[in-house]
VOPAGU-2260 file (C-alpha; in pm, 1 decimal, decimal comma):
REM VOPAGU-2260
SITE   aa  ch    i         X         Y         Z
SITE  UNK   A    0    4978,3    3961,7   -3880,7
SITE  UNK   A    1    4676,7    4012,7   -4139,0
SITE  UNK   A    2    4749,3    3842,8   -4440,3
SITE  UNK   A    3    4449,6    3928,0   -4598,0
SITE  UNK   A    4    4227,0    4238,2   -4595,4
SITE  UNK   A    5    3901,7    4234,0   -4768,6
SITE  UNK   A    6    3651,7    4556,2   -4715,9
SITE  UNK   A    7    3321,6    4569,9   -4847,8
SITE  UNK   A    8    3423,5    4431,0   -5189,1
SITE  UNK   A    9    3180,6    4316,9   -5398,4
SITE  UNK   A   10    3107,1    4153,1   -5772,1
SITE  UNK   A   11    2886,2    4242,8   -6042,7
SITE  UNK   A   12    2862,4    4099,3   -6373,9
SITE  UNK   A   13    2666,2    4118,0   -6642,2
SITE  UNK   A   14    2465,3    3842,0   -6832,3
SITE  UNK   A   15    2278,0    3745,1   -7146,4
SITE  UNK   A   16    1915,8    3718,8   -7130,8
SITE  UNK   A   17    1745,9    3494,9   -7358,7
SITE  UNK   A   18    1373,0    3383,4   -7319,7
SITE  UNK   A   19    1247,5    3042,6   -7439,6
SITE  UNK   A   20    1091,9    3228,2   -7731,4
SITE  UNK   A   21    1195,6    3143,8   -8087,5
SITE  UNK   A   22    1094,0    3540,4   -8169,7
SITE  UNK   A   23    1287,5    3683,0   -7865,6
SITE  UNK   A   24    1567,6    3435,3   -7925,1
SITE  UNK   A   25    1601,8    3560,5   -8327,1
SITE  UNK   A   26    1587,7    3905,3   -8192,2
SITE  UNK   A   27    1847,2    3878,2   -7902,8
SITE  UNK   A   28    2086,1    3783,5   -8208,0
SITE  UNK   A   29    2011,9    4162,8   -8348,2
SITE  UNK   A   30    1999,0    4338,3   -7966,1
SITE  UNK   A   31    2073,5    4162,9   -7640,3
SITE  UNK   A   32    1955,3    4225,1   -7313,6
SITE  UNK   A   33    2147,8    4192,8   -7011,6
SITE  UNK   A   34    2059,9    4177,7   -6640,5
SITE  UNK   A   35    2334,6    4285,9   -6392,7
SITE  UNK   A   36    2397,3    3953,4   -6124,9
SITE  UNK   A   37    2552,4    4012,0   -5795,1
SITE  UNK   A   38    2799,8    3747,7   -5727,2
SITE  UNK   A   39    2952,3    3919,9   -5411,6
SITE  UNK   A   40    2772,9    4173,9   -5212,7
SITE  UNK   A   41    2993,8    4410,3   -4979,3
SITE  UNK   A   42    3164,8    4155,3   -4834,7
SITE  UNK   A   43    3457,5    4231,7   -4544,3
SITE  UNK   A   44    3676,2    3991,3   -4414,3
SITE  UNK   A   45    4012,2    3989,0   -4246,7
SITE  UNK   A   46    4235,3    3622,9   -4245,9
SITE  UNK   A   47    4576,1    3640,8   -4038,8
SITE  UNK   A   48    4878,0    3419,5   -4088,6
SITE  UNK   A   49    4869,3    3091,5   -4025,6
SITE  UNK   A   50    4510,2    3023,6   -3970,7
SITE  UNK   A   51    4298,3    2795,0   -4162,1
SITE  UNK   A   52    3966,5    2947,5   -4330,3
SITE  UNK   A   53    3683,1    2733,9   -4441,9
SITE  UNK   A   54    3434,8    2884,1   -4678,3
SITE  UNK   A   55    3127,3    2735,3   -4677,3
SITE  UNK   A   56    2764,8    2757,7   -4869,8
SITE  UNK   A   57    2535,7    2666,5   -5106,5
SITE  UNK   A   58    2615,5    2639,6   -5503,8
SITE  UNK   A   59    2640,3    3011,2   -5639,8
SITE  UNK   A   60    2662,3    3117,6   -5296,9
SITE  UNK   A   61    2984,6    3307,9   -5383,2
SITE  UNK   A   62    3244,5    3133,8   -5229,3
SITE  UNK   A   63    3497,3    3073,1   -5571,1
SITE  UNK   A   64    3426,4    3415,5   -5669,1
SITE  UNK   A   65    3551,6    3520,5   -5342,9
SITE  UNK   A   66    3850,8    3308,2   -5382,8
SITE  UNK   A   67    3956,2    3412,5   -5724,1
SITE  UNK   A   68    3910,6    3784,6   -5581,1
SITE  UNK   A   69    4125,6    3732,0   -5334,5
SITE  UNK   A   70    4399,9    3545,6   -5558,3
SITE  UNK   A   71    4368,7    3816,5   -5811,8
SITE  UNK   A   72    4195,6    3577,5   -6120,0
SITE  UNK   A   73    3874,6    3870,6   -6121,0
SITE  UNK   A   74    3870,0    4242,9   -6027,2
SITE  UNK   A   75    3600,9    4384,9   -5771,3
SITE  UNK   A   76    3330,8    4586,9   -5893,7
SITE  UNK   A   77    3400,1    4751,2   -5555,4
SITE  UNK   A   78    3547,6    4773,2   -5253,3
SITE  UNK   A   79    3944,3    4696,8   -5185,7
SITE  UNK   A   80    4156,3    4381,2   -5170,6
SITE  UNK   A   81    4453,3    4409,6   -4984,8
SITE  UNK   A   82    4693,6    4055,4   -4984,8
SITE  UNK   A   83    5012,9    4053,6   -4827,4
SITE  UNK   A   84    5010,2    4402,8   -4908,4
SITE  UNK   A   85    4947,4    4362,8   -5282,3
SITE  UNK   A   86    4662,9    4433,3   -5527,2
SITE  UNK   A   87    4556,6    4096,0   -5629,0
SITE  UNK   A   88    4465,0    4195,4   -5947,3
SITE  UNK   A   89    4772,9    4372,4   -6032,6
SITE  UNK   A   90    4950,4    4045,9   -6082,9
SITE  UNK   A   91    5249,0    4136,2   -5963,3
SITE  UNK   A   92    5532,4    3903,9   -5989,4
SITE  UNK   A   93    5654,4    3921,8   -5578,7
SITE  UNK   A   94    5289,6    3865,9   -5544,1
SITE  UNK   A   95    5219,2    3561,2   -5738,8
SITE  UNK   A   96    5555,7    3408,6   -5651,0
SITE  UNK   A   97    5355,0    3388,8   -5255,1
SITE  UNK   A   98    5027,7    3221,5   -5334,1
SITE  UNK   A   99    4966,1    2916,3   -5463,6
SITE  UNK   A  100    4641,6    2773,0   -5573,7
SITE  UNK   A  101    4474,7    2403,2   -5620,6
SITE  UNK   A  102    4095,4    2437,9   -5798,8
SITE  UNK   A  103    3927,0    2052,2   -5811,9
SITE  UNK   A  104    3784,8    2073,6   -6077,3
SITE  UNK   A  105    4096,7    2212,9   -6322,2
SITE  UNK   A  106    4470,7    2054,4   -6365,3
SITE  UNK   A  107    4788,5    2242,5   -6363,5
SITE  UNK   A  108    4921,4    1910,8   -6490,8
SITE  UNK   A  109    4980,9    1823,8   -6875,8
SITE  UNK   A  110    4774,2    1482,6   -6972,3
SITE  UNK   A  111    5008,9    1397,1   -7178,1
SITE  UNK   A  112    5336,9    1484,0   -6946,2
SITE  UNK   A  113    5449,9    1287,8   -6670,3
SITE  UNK   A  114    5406,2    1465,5   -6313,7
SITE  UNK   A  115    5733,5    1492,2   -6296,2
SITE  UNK   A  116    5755,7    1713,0   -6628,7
SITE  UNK   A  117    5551,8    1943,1   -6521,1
SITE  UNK   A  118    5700,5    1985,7   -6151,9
SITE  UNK   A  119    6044,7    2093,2   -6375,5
SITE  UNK   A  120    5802,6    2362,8   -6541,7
SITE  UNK   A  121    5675,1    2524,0   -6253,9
SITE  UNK   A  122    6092,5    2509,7   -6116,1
SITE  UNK   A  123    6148,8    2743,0   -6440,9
SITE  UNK   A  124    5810,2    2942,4   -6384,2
SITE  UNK   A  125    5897,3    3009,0   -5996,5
SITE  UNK   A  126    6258,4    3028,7   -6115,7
SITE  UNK   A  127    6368,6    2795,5   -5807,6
SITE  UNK   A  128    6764,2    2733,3   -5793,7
SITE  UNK   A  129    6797,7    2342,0   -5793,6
SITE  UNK   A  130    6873,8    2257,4   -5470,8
SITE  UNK   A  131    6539,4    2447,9   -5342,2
SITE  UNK   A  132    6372,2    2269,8   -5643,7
SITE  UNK   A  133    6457,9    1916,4   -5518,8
SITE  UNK   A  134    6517,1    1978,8   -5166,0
SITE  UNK   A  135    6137,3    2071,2   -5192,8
SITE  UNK   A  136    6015,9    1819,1   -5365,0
SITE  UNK   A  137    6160,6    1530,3   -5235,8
SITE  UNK   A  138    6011,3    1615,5   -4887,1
SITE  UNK   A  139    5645,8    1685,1   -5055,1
SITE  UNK   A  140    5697,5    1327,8   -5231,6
SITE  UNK   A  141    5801,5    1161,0   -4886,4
SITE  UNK   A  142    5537,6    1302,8   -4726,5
SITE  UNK   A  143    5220,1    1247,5   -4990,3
SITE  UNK   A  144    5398,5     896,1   -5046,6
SITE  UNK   A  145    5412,1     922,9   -5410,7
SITE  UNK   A  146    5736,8     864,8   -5521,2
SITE  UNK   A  147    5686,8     567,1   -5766,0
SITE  UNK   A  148    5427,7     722,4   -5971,1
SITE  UNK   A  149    5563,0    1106,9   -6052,4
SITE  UNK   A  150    5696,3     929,4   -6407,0
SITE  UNK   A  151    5410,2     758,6   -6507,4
SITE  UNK   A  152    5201,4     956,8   -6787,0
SITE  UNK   A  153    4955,9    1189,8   -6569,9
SITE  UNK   A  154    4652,6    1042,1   -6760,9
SITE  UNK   A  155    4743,1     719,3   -6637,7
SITE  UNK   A  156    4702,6     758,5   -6251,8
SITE  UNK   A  157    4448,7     788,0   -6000,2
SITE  UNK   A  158    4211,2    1087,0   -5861,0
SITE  UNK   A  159    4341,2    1091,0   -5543,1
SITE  UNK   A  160    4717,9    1053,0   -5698,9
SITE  UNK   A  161    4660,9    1336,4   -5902,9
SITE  UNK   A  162    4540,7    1570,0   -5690,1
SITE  UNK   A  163    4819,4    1475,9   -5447,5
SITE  UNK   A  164    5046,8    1627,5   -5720,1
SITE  UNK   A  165    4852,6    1904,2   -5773,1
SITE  UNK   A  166    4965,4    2036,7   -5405,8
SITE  UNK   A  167    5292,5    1939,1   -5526,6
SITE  UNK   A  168    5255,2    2200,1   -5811,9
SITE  UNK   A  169    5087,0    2477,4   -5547,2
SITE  UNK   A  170    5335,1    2385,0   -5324,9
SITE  UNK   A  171    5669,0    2353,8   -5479,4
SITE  UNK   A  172    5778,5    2726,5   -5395,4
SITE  UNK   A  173    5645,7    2716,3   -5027,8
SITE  UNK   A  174    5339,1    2999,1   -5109,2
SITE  UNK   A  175    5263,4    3195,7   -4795,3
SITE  UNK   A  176    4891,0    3174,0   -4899,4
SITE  UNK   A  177    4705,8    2855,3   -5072,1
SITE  UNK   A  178    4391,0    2880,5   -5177,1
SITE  UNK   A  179    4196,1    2543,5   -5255,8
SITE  UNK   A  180    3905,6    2505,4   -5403,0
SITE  UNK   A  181    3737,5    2156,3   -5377,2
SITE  UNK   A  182    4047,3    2002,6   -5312,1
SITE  UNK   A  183    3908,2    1626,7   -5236,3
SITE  UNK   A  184    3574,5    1646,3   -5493,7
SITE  UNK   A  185    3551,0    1297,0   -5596,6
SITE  UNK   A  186    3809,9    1183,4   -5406,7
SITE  UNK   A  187    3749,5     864,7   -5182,1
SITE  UNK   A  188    3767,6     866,6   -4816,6
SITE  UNK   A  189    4052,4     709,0   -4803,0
SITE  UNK   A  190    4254,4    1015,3   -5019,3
SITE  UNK   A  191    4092,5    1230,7   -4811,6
SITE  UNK   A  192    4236,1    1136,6   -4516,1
SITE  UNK   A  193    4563,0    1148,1   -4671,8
SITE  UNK   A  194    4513,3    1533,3   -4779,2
SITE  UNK   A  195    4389,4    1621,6   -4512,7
SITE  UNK   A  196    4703,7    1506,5   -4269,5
SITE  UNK   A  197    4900,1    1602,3   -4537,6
SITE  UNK   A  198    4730,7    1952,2   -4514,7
SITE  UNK   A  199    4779,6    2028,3   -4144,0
SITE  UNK   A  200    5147,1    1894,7   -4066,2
SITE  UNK   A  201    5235,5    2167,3   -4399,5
SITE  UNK   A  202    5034,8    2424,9   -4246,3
SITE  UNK   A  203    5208,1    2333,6   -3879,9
SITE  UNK   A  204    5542,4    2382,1   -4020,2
SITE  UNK   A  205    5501,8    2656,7   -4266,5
SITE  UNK   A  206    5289,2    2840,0   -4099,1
SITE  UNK   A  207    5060,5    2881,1   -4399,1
SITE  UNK   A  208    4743,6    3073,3   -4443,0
SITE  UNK   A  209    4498,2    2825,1   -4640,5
SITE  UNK   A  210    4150,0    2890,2   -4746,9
SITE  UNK   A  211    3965,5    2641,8   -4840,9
SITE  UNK   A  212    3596,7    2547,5   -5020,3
SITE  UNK   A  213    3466,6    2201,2   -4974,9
SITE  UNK   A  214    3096,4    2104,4   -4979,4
SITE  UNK   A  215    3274,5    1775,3   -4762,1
SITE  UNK   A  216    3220,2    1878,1   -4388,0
SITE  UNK   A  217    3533,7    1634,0   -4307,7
SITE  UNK   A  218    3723,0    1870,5   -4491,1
SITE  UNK   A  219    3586,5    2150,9   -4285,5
SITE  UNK   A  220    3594,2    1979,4   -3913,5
SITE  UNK   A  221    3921,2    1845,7   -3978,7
SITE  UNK   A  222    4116,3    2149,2   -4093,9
SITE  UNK   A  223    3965,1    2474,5   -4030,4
SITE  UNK   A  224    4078,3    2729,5   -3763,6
SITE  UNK   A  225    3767,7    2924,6   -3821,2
SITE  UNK   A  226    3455,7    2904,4   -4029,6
SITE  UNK   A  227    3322,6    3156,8   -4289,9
SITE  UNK   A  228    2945,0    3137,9   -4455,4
SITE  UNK   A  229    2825,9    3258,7   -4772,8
SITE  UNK   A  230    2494,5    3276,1   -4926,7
SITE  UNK   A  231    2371,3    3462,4   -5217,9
SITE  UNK   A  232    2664,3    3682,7   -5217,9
SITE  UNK   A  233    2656,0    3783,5   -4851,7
SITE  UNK   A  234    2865,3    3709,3   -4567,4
SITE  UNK   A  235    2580,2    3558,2   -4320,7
SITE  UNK   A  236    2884,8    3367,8   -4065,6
SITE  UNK   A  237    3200,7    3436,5   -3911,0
SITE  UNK   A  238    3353,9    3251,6   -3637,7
SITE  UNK   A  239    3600,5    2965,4   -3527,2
SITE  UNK   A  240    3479,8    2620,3   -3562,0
SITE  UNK   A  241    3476,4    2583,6   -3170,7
SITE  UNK   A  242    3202,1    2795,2   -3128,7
SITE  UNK   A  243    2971,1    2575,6   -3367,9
SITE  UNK   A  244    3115,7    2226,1   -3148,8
SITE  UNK   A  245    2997,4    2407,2   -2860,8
SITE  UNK   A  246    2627,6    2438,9   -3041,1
SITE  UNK   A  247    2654,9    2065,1   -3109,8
SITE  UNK   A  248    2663,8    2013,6   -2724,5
SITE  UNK   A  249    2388,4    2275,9   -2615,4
SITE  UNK   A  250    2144,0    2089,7   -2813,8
SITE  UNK   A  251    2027,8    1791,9   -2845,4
SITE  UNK   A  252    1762,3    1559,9   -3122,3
SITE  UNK   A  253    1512,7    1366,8   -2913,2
SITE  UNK   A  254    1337,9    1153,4   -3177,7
SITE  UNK   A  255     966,5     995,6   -3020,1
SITE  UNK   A  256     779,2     702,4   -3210,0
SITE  UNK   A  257     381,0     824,2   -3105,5
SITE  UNK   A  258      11,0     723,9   -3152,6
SITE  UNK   A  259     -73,4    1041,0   -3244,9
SITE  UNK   A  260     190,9    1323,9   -3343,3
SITE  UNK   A  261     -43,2    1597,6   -3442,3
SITE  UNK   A  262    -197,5    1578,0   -3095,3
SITE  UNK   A  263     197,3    1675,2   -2956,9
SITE  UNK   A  264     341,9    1896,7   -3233,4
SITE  UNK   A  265     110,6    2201,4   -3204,4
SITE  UNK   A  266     238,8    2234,2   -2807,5
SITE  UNK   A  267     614,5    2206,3   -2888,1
SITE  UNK   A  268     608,4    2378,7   -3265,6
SITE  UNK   A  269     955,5    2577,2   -3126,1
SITE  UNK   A  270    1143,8    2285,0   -3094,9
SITE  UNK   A  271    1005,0    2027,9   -3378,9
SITE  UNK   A  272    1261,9    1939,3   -3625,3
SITE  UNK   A  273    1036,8    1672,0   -3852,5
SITE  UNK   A  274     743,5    1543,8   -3805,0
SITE  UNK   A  275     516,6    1253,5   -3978,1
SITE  UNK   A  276     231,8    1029,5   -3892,8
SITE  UNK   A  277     410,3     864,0   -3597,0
SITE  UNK   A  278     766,0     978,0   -3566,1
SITE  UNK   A  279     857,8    1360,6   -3385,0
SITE  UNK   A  280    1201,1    1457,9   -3350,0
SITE  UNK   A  281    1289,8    1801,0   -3110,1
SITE  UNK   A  282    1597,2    1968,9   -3114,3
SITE  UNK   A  283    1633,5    2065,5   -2688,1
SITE  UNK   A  284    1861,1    2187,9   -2457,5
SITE  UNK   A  285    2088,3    1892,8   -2366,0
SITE  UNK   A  286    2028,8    1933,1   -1988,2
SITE  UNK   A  287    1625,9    1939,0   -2007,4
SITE  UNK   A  288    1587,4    1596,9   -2204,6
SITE  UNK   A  289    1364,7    1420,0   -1917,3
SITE  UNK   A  290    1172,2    1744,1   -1904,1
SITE  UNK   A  291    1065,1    1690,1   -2254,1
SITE  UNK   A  292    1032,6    1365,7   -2230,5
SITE  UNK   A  293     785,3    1385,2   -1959,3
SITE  UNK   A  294     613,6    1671,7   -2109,0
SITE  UNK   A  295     559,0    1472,0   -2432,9
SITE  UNK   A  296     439,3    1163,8   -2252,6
SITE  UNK   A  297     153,2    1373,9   -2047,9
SITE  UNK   A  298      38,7    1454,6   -2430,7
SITE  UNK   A  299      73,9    1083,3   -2578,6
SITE  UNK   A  300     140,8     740,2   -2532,3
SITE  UNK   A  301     541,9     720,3   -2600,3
SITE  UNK   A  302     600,6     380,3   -2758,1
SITE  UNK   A  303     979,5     467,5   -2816,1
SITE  UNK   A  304    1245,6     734,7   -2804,6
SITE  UNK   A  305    1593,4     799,2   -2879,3
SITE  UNK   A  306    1853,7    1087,0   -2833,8
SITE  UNK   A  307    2076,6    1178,4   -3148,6
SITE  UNK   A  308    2342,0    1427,8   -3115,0
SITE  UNK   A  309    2368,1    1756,7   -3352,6
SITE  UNK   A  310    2624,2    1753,0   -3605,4
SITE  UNK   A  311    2832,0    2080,0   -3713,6
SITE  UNK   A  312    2622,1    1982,3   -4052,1
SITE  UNK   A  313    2293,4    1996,8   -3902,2
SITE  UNK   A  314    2399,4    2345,3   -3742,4
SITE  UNK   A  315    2527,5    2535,0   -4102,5
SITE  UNK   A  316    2182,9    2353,3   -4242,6
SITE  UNK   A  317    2011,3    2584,4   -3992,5
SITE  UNK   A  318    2239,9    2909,0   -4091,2
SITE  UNK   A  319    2178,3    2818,4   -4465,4
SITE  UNK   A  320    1809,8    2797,7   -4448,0
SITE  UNK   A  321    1825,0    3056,7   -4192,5
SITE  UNK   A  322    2017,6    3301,9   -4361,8
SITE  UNK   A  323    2089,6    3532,6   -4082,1
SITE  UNK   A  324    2390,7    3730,6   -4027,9
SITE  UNK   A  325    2618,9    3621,4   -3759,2
């Protein structure tokens, strides 16, 4: 079942321009000008139940615009958004009452208000009876571990206690859909960890679609179904994470220490990676590593080398830089 439907939807907005000019500046005061930025650019994208989306790219790439599209916080400029059968930005109340969403870098919970407090608000928001209210809770506490500190002022605990509760306040109602936005920004590893098995036994029992934005590739290896790739407003990759392991094991780094790399790189400029005075690393097929090897040695004296294996980073560096549709 398609939970989401997204087709060729895109974002415009417009903004102030303002040069550094004490003149222009004066006059933009008296008559602005704008220029029209594309934030989203025809973007289509389908996400079935259950599955686990990571969004990936660079900063202003597009990928909390296209979150808050889809969760119905900003309207397309074109295009049509279609989840679970509602207009996002129609706000309707059956719709709302299905999604649930955790941005980083904002609180749903009151500073002053204990996390408790504010779990009893979003009971009266969601209108949850009160066996559903603490039948739900109690198993979200047992299972973040955070029982002793949900009556403790909010601006008195932790990061990574915190944002624990923030799922608790996404999650209270048991949303079909949760969309999470840096979830673990700032967060030590240790936290991480605990979201992140926290994050896959709910999704394994729920059977929740999640889509989630994290510039922390943990976040991404460890959770996500299937990967999706923004930059500059375009949708340049979409496919399950397996298919980027398998890269990681076509290819391989062989890194050389040499007398004289310039005498080398010209004859393998396909396969360099970096280069400097000494040091050459190649990225090669995993099964032709002594060919290379041999092939670099007939050029130069080899006075070391070492294989590294490719990362799932390393590969989205080279779709980033890249930019190519996939």
């Amino acid at each position: 079942m398609d939970n989401i439907q997204l087709k060729s939807i895109s974002k415009k907005y417009k903004r102030n321009v303002v040069s550094g000019n004490s003149l222009e500046y004066i006059k933009s005061l008296f008559k602005r000008k704008y220029e029209t930025v594309t934030a989203v650019s025809k973007v289509s994208l389908t996400i079935h139940s259950g599955e686990i989306i990571g969004l990936l790219g660079e900063n202003g790439a597009g990928k909390s615009t296209l979150i808050k599209l889809m969760n119905g916080t900003i309207k397309p400029t074109n295009g049509s958004v279609n989840v679970l059968g509602y207009n996002p930005f129609l706000k309707d109340k059956q719709f709302l009452s299905q999604i649930g969403v955790v941005m980083g870098q904002k609180s749903q919970l009151w500073w002053d208000l204990s996390p408790r407090e504010t779990f009893i608000l979003y009971k009266s928001i969601y209108n949850l009876s009160d066996v559903d209210f603490n039948n739900s809770l109690n198993r979200l506490l047992k299972t973040l571990k955070i029982n002793n500190i949900i009556d403790s002022p909010t601006r008195n605990l932790s990061l990574g206690e915190r944002m624990k509760c923030e799922l608790i306040c996404a999650l209270i109602h048991h949303p079909k859909i949760l969309f999470l936005d840096e979830p673990t920004i700032g967060l030590d590893f240790i936290a991480q960890n605990d979201i992140h098995r926290f994050l896959l036994q709910y999704k394994q029992k729920h059977d929740t679609t999640i889509i989630l934005t994290s510039h922390y590739m943990n976040d991404i290896s460890y959770l996500a179904d299937r990967v999706v790739i923004m930059s500059h407003g375009n949708k340049i990759y979409d496919n399950p994470i397996d298919d980027l392991e398998k890269i990681t094991k076509e290819n391989i780094y062989l890194n050389f220490e040499l007398n004289n790399v310039k005498a080398v790189v010209k004859d393998f400029n396909k396969n360099v990676y970096s280069s400097s005075n000494h040091r050459l690393s190649l990225k090669v097929p995993t099964n032709e590593v002594n060919k290379y090897i041999q092939l670099v040695g007939k050029l130069n004296n080899i006075h070391s080398y070492a294989l590294k294996e490719l990362t799932i980073q390393d590969i989205l560096e080279e779709i980033y830089v890249s930019g190519v549709k996939k």
